[in-house]
C-alpha positions as CSV (number, residue, x, y, z in Angstrom):
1,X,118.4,101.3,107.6
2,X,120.1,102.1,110.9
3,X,120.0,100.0,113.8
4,X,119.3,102.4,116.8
5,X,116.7,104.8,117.0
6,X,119.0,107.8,118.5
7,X,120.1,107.9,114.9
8,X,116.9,108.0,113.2
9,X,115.2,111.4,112.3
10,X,112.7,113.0,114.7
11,X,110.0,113.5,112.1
12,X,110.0,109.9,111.0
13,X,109.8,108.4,114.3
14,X,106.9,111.1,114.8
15,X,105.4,109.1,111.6
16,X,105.8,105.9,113.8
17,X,103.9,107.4,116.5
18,X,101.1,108.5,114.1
19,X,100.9,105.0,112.0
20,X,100.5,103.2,115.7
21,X,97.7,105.3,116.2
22,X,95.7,103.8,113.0
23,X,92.2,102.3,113.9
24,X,91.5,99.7,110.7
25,X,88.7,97.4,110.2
26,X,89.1,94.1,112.2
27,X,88.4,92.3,109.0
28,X,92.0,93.3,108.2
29,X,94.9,92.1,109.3
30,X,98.0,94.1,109.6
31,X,101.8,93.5,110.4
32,X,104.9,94.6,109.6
33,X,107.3,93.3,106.7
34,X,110.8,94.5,105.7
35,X,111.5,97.6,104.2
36,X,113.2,98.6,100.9
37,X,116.4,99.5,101.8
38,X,116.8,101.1,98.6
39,X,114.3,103.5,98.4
40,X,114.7,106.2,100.4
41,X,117.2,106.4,104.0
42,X,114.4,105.4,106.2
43,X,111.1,103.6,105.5
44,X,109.0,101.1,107.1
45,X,106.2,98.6,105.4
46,X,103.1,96.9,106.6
47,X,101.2,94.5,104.9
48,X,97.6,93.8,105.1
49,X,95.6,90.8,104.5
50,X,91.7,90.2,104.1
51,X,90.5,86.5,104.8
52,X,87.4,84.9,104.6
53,X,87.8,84.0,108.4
54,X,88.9,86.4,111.0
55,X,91.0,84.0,112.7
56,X,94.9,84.5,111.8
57,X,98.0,83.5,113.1
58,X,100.2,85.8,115.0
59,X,103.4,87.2,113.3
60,X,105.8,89.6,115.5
61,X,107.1,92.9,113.7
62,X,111.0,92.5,113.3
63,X,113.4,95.1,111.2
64,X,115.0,97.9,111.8
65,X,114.2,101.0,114.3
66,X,110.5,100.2,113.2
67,X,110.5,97.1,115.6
68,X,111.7,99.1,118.2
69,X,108.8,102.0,117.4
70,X,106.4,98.7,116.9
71,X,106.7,97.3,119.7
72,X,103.8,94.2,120.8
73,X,102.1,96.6,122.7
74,X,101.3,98.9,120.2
75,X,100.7,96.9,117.0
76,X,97.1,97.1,115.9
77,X,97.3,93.5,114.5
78,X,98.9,90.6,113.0
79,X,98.6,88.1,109.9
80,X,100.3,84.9,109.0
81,X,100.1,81.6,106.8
82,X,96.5,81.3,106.2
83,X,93.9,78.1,107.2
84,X,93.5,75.9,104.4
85,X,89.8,76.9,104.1
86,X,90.5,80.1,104.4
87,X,90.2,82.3,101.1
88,X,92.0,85.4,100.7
89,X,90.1,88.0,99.4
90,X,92.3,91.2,99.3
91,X,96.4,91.7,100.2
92,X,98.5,94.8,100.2
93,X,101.4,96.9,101.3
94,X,102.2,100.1,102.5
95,X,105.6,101.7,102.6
96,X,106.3,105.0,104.1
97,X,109.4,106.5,103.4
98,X,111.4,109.6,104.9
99,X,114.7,111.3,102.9
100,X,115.5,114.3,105.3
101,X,117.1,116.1,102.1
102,X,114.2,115.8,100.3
103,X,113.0,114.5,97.3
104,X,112.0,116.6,94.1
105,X,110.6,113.9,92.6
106,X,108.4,113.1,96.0
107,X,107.8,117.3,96.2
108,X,108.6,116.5,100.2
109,X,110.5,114.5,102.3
110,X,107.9,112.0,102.8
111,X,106.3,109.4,100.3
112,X,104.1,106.8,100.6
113,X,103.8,103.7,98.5
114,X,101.0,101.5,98.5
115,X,99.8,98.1,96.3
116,X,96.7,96.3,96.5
117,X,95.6,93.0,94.9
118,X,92.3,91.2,94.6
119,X,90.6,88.6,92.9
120,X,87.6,89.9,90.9
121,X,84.4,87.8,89.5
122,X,84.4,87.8,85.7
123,X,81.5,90.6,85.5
124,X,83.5,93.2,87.1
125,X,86.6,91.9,86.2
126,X,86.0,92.9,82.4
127,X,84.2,96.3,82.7
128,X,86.5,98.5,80.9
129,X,86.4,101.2,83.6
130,X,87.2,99.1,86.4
131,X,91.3,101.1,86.7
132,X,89.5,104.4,86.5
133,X,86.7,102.6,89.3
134,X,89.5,101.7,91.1
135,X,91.7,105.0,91.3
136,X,87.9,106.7,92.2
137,X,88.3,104.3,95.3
138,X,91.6,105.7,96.6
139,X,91.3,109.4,96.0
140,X,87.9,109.0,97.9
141,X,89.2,107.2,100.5
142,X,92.1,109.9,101.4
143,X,89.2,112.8,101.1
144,X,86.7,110.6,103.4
145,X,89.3,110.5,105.9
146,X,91.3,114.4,105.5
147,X,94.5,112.8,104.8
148,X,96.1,116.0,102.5
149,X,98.3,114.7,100.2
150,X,99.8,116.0,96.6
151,X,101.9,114.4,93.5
152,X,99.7,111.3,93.4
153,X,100.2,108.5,90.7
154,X,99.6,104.6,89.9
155,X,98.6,102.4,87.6
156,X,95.9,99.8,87.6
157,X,96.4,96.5,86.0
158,X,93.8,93.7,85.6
159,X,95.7,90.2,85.2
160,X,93.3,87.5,83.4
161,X,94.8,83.8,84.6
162,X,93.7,81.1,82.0
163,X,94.7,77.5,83.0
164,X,95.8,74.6,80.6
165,X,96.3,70.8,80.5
166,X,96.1,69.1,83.9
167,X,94.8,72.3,85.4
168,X,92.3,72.9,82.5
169,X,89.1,72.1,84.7
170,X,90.0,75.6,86.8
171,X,87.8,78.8,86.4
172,X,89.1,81.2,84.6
173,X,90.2,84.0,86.9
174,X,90.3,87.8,86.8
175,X,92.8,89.8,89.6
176,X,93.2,93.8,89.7
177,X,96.1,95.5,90.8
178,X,96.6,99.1,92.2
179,X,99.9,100.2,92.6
180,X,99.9,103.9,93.7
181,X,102.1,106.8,95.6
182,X,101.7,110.3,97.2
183,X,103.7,112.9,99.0
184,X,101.8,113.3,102.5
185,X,101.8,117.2,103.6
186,X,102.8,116.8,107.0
187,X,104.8,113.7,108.7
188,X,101.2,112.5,110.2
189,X,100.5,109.7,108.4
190,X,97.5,108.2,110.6
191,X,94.5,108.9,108.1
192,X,96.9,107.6,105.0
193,X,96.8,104.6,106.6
194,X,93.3,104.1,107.8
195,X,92.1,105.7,104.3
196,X,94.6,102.8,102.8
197,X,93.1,100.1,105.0
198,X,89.3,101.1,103.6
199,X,91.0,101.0,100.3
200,X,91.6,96.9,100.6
201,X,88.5,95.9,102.0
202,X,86.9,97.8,99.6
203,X,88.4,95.7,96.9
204,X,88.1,92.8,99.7
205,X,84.5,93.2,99.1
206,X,83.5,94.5,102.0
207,X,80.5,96.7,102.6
208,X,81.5,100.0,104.0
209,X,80.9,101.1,107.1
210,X,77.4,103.0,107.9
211,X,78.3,106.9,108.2
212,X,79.0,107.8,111.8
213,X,80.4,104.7,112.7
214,X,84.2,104.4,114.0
215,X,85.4,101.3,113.4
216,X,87.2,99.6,116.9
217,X,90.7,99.4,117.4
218,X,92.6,95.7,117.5
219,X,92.8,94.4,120.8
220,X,96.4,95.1,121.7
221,X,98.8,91.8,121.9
222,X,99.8,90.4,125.7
């Protein structure tokens, strides 16, 4: 990563300027987290969290030209260490990253990478379709919201957690994991990230929204 943004690429600091524009649900929480550095010349990551309760701590965006793109004023939202009582119900990340040479393994210069994780109860969490269910979810999610994309893959993963000896008395417990990618056509990455941010409240448990209804932008941080 660079440390100026005179040296970062035109069409990735466009792809700032389109992920700022993101409207996500206010059940979700989002922030920036470090980037791979390893991935591709130029990324940023954002990480999402779902709570119980609405109420979060605030966390300011710090690394690379992203936090300079990212400013206070323009991040849709924050997330932290959680309240005790507060259960989490969903968390994720999304990475976008830029390689001006290309990639033929992306098919573009773009590529997004994405990973979800929630906690499941047992009925669900044992139906034998749930990673097909849960691929469903995403591609509908980019088509809901027009974000054209091509080369997508992932893999979903169910993790069954069993406890022993001191800790027999806990519940059994059932988590899913989607870890998926795409080649965005065009550096506008806005609807990847709002059809991303319906992706974890959907597995969050959230109803979806009615049809017709936008959902409201964060409040913008003073």
């Amino acid at each position: 990563m660079v440390n100026g943004l005179a040296q970062v690429p035109a069409e990735f600091l466009h792809a700032l300027g389109t992920l700022r524009k993101a409207q996500c649900r206010s059940e979700l929480k989002l922030a920036e987290i470090p980037a791979p550095s390893r991935l591709a010349p130029f990324a940023v990551a954002l990480g999402a969290e779902v709570f119980s309760s609405s109420t979060r701590h605030v966390r300011t965006p710090v690394h690379g030209p992203a936090a300079m793109a990212f400013s206070k004023e323009n991040l849709r939202g924050t997330s932290g260490s959680g309240d005790e009582d507060d259960e989490e119900l969903a968390t994720g990340r999304f990475i976008l990253l830029h390689d001006p040479d290309g990639s033929a393994v992306w098919d573009g210069e773009f590529r997004i990478v994405t990973y979800i994780r929630a906690q499941l109860d047992a009925d669900m969490g044992n139906d034998a379709m749930l990673g097909s269910v849960a691929w469903t979810w995403l591609v509908d999610a980019l088509e809901n919201h027009s974000a054209q994309y091509r080369a997508a893959g992932g893999t979903a993963t169910r993790i069954l957690s069993e406890s022993f000896g001191t800790l027999a008395e806990r519940p059994e417990t059932i988590d899913i994991e989607l870890r998926a990618s795409w080649t965005p056509a065009s550096s506008d990455a806005q609807a990847h990230l709002e059809a991303w941010c319906d992706m974890v409240c959907m597995f969050a448990g959230l109803p979806p929204l009615p049809p017709g209804v936008t959902p409201l932008p964060h409040r913008r941080l003073t």
